[in-house]
Backbone as CSV, one residue per row, in Angstrom:
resi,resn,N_x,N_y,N_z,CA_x,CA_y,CA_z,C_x,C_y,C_z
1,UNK,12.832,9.103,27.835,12.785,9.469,26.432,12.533,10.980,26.336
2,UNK,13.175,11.673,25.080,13.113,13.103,25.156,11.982,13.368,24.290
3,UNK,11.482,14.696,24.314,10.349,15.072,23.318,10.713,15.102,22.373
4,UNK,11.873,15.311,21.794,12.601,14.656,20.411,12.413,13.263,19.582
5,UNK,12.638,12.306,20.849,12.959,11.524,20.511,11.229,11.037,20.451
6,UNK,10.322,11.154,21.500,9.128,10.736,20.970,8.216,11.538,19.587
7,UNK,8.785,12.544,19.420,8.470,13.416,18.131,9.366,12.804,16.949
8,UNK,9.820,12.180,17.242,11.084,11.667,15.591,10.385,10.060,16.019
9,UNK,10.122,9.306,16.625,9.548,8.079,16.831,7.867,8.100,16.230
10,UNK,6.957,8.801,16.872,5.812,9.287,16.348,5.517,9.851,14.630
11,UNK,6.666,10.482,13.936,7.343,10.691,12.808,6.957,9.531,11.507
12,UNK,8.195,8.640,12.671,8.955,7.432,12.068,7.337,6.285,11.646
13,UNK,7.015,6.250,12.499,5.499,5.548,12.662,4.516,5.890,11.258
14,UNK,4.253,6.926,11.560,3.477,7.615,10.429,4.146,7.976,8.988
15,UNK,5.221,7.443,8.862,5.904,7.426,7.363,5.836,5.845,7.219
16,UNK,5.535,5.579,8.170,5.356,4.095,7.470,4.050,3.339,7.238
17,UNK,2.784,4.158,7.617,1.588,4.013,7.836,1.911,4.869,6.472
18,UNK,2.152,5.648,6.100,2.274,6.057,4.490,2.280,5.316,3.618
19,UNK,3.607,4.820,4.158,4.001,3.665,2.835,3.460,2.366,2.567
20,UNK,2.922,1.966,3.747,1.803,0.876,3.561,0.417,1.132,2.734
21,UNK,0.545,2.293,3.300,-1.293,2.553,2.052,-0.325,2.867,0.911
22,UNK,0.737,3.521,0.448,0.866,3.525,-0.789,1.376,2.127,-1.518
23,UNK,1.950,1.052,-0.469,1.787,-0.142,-1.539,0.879,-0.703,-1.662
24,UNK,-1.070,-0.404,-0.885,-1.946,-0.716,-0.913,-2.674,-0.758,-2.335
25,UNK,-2.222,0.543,-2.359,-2.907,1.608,-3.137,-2.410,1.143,-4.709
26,UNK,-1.135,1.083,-4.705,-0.212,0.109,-5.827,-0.702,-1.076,-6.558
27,UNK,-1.294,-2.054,-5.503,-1.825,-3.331,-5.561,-3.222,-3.293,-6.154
28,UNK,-4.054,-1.878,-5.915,-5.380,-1.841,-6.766,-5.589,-1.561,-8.057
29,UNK,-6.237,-2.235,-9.043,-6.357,-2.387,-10.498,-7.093,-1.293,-10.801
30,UNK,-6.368,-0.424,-11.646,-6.708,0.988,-12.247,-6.939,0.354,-13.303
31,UNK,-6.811,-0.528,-13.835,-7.317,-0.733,-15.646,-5.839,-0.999,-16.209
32,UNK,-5.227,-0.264,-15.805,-3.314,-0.218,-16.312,-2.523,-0.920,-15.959
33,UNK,-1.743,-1.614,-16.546,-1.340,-2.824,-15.933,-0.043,-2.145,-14.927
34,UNK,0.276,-2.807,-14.112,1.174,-2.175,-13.202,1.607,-3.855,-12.306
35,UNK,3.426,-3.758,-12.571,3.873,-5.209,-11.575,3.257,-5.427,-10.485
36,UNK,2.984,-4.109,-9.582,2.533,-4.003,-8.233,1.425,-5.285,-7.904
37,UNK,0.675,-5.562,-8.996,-0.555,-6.226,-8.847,0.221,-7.080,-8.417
38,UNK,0.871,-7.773,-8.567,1.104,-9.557,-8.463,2.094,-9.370,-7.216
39,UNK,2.300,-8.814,-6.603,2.767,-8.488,-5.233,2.287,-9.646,-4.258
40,UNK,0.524,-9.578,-4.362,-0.086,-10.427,-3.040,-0.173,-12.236,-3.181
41,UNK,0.339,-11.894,-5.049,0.085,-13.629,-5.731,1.652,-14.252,-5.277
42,UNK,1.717,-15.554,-4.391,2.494,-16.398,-4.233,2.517,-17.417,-4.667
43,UNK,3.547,-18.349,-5.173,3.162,-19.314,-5.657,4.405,-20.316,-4.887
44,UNK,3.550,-21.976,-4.807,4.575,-22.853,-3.936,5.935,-23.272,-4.578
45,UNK,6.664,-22.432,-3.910,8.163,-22.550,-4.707,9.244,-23.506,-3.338
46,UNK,9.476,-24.328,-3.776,10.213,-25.790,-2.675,9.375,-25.755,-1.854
47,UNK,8.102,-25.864,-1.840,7.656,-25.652,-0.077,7.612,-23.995,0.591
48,UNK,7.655,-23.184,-0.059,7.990,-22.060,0.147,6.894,-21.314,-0.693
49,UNK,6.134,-20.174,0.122,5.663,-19.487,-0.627,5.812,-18.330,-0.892
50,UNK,6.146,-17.977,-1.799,7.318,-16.954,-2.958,6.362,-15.987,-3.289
51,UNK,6.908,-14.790,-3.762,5.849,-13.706,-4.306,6.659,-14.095,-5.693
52,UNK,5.817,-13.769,-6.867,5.791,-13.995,-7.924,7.032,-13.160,-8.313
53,UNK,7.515,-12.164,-8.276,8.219,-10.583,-7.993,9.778,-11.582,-8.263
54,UNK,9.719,-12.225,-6.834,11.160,-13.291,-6.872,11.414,-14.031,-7.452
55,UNK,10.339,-14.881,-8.496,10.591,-16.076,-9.021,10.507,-15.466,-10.424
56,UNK,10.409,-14.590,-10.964,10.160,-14.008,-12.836,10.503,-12.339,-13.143
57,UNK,10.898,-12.537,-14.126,10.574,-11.062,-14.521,9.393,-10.735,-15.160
58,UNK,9.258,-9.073,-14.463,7.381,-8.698,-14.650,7.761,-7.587,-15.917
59,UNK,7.272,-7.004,-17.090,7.031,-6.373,-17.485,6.028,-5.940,-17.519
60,UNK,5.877,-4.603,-18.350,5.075,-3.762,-19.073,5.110,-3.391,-20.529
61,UNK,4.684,-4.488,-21.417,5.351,-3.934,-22.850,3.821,-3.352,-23.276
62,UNK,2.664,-3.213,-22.720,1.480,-2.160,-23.722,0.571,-1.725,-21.904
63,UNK,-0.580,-0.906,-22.065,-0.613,-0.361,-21.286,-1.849,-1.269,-20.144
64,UNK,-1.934,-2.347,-20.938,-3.134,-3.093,-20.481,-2.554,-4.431,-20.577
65,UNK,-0.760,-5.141,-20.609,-0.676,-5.984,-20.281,0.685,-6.226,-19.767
66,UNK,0.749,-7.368,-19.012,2.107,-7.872,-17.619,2.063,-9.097,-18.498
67,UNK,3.612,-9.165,-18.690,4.347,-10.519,-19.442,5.398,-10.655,-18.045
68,UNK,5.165,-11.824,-17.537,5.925,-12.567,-16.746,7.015,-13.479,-17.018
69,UNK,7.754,-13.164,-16.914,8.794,-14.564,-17.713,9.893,-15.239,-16.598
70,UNK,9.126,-16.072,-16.009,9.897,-17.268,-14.698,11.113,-17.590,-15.348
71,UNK,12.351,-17.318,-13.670,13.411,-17.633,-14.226,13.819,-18.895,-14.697
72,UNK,12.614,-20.169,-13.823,12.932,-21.567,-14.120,11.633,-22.047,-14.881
73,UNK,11.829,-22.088,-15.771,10.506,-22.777,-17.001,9.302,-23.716,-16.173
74,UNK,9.900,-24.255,-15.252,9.190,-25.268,-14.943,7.980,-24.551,-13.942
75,UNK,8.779,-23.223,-13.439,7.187,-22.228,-12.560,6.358,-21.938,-13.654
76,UNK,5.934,-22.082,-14.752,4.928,-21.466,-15.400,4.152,-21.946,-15.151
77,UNK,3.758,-23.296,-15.357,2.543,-23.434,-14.665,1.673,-23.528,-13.769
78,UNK,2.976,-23.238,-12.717,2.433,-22.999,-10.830,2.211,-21.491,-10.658
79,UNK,3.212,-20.232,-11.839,2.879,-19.400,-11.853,1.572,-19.193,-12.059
80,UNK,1.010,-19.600,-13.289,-0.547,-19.987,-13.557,-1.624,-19.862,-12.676
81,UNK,-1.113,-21.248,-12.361,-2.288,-21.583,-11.141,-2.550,-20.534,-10.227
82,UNK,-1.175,-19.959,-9.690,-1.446,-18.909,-8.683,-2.223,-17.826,-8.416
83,UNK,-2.088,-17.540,-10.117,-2.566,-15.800,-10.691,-3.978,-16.250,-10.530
84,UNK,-4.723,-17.855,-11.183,-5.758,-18.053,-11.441,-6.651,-18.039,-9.812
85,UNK,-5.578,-18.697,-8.764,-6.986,-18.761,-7.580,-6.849,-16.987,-6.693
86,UNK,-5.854,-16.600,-7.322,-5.885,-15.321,-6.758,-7.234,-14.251,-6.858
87,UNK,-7.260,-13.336,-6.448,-8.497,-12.519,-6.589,-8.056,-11.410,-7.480
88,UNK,-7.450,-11.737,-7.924,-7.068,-10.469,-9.467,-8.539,-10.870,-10.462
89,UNK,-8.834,-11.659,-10.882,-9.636,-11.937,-11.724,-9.139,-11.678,-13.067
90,UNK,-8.225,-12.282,-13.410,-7.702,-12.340,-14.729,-6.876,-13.850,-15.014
91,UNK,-7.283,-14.244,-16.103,-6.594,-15.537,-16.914,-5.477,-14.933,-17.599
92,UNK,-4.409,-16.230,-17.052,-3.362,-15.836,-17.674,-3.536,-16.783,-18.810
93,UNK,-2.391,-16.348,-20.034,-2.071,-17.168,-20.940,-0.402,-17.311,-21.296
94,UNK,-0.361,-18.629,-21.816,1.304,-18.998,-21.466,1.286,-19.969,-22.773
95,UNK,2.675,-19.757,-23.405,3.085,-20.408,-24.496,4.223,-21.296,-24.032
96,UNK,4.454,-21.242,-22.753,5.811,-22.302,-22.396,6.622,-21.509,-21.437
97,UNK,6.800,-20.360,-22.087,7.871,-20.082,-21.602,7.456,-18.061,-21.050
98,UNK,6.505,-17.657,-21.556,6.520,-16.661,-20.679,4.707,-16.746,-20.520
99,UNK,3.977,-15.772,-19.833,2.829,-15.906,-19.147,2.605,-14.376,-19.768
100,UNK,0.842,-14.369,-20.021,0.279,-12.867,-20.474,-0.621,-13.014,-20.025
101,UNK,-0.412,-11.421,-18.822,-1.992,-10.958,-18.213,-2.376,-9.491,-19.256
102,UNK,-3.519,-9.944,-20.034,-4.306,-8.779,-20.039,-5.550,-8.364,-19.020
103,UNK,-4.980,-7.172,-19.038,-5.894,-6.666,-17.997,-7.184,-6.291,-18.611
104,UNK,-8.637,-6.612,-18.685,-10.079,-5.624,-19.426,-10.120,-4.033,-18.745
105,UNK,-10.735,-3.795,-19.877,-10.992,-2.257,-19.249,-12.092,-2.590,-18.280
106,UNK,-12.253,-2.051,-16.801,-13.064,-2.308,-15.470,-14.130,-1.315,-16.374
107,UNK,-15.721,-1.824,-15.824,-16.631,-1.445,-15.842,-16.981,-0.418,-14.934
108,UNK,-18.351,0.601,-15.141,-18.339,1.999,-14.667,-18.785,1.300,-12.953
109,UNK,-19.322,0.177,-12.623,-19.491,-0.470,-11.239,-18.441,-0.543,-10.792
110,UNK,-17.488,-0.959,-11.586,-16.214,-1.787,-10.943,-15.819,-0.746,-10.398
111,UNK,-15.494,0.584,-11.038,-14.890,1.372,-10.970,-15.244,2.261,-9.630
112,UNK,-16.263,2.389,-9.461,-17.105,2.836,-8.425,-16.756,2.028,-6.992
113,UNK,-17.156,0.455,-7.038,-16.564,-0.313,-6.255,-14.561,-0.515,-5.695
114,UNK,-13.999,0.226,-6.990,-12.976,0.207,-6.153,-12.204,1.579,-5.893
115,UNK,-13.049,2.714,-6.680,-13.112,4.462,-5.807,-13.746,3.674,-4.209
116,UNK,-14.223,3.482,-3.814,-14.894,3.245,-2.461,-13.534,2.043,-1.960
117,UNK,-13.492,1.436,-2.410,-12.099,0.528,-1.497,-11.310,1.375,-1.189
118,UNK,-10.720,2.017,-2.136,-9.267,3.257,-1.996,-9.708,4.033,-0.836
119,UNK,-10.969,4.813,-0.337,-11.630,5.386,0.312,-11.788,4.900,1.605
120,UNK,-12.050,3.748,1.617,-12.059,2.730,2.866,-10.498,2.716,3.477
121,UNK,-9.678,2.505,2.742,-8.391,1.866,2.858,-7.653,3.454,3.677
122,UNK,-7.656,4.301,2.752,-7.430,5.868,3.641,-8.170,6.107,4.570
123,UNK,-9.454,5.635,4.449,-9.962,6.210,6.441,-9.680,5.252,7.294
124,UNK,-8.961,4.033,7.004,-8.519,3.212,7.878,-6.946,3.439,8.132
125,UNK,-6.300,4.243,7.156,-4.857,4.827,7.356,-5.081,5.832,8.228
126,UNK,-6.083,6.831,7.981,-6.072,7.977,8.705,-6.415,7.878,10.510
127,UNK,-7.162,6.614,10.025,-7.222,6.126,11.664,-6.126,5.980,12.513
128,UNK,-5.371,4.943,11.906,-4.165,4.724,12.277,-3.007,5.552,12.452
129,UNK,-3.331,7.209,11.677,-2.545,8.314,11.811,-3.052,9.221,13.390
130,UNK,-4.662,8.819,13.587,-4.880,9.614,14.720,-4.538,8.927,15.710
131,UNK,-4.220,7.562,15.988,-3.842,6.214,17.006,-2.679,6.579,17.955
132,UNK,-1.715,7.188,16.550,-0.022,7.445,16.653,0.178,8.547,17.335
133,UNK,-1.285,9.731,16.616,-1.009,10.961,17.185,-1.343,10.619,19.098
134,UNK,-2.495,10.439,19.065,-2.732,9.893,20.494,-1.681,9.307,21.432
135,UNK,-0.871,8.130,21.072,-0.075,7.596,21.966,1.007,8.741,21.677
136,UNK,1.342,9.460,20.932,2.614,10.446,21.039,1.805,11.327,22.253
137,UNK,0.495,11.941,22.191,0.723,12.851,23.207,0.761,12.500,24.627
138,UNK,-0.409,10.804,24.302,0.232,9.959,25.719,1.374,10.489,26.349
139,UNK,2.567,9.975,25.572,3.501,9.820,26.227,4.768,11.515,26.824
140,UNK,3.863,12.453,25.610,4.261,13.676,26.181,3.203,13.883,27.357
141,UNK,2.208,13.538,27.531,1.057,13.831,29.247,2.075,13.215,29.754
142,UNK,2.612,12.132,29.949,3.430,11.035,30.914,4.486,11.589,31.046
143,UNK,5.193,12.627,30.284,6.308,13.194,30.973,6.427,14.711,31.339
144,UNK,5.145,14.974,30.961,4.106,16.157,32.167,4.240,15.811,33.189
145,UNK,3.372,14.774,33.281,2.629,14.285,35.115,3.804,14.085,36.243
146,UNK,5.183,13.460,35.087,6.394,13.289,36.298,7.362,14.275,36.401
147,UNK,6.820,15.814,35.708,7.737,17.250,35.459,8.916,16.731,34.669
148,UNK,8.672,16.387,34.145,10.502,16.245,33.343,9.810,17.811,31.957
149,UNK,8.240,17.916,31.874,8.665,18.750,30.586,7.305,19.656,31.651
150,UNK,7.808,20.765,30.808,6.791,22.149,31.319,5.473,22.483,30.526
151,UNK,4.670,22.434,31.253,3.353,22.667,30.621,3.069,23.895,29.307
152,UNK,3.648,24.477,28.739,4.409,25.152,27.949,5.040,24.164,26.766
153,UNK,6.028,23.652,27.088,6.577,22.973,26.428,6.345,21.561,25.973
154,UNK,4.715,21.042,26.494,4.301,20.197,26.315,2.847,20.503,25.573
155,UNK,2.582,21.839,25.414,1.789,22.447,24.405,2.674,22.698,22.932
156,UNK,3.430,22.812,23.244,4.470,23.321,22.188,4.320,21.787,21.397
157,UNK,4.794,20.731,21.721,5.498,19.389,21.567,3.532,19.103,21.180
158,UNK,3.295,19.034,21.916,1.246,18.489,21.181,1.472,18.964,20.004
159,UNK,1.492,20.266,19.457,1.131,21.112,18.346,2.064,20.787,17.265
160,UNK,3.280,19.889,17.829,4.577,19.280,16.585,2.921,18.018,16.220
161,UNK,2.969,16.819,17.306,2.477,16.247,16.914,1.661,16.246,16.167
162,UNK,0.642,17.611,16.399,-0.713,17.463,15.455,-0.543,17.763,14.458
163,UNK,1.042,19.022,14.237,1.327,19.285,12.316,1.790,17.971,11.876
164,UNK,2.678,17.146,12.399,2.661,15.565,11.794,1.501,15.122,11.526
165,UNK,0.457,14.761,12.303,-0.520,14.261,11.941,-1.195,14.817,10.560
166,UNK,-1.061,16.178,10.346,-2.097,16.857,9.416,-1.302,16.668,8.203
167,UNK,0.091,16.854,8.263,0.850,16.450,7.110,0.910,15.309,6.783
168,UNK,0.374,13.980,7.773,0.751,12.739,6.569,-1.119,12.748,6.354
169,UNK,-1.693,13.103,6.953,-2.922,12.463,6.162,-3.465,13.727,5.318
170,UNK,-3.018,15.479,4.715,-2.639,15.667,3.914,-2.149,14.673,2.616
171,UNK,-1.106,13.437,3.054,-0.463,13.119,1.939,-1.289,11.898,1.490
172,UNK,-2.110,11.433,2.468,-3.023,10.213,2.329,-3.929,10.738,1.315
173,UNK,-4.753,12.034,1.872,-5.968,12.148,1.251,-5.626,12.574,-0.533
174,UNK,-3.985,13.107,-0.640,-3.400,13.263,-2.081,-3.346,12.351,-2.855
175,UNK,-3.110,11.207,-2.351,-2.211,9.772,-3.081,-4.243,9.254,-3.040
176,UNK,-5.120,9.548,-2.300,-6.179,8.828,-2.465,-6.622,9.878,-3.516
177,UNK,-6.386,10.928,-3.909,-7.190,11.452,-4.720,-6.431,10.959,-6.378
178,UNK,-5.009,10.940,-6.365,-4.487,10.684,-7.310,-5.069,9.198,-7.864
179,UNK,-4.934,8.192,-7.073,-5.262,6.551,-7.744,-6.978,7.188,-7.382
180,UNK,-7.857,7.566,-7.201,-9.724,7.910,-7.705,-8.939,8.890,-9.178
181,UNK,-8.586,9.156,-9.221,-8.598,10.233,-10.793,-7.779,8.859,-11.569
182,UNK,-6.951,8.499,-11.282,-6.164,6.770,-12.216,-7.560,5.884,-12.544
183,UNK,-8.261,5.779,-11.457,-9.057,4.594,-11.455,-10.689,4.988,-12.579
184,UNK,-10.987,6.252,-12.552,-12.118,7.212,-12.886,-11.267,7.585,-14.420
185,UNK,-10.817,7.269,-14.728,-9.862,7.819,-15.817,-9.947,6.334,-17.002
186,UNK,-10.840,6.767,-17.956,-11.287,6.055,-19.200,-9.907,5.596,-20.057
């Protein structure tokens, strides 16, 4: 493997350790209603367990509520059930044919309690950003030790890795500051 190719692999890794905390990050209740929430809620569809996403359409018609409307009438009330044992902590309500989550405005605890999740969730991304950086330089030491690259050029190739590293958790510690100012935001 070339130092390219473990520098565009090492890359590849850490854009996706991105995008996982940002659909993390998606999934946490700012107060605002957002589809993202119902992402983790499945419900038993044939024996199958479905994300809600596939089986309805999600809106946003006010800023504090998700109208669900299942394509087959008969999920509403499994939709229901789902939302209810889920850990969203919100009751839905349903007239037949479509489902309403209002979301409450979160309390100044709540709020606190889930600034500190978001917080948790990025130093456990950022972990996982120094993991990547590590096995990338692994594998540039490993093609030190057998001369394929020059000690030079394997300082060079470290110092790609570590501006990757600093640039995605740069983008971590952004996207964590953005949803703490969403979440802190009355």
């Amino acid at each position: 493997m070339e130092v390219a190719d473990i520098l565009r692999e090492t890359e590849d890794k850490m854009k996706r350790t991105l995008e996982v905390f940002h659909r993390e990050l998606a999934g946490i209740r700012a107060g605002r209603a957002n589809p993202a929430l119902l992402h983790q809620v499945h419900v038993d569809y044939f024996g199958t367990a479905t994300p809600v996403n596939q089986l309805a359409n999600i809106t946003v018609p006010e800023p504090r509520m998700l109208v669900i409307q299942p394509w087959d009438r008969n999920l509403v009330s499994a939709i229901e059930k789902a939302i209810m044992k889920s850990d969203l902590g919100i009751n839905p309500t349903s007239d037949g044919t479509v489902i309403r989550l209002v979301l409450p405005q979160p309390t100044e605890e709540r709020r606190r309690e889930l600034v500190k999740s978001v917080h948790k969730k990025a130093e456990e991304e950022k972990v996982a950003l120094r993991n990547l950086r590590r096995d990338g330089v692994e594998q540039l030491r490993a093609k030190e030790k057998d001369h394929s690259l020059s000690e030079d050029a394997f300082r060079r190739a470290q110092e790609e890795v570590q501006k990757l590293t600093d640039r995605y958790t740069k983008e971590i510690d952004e996207a964590c500051a953005a949803k703490e100012k969403e979440i802190r935001e009355v």
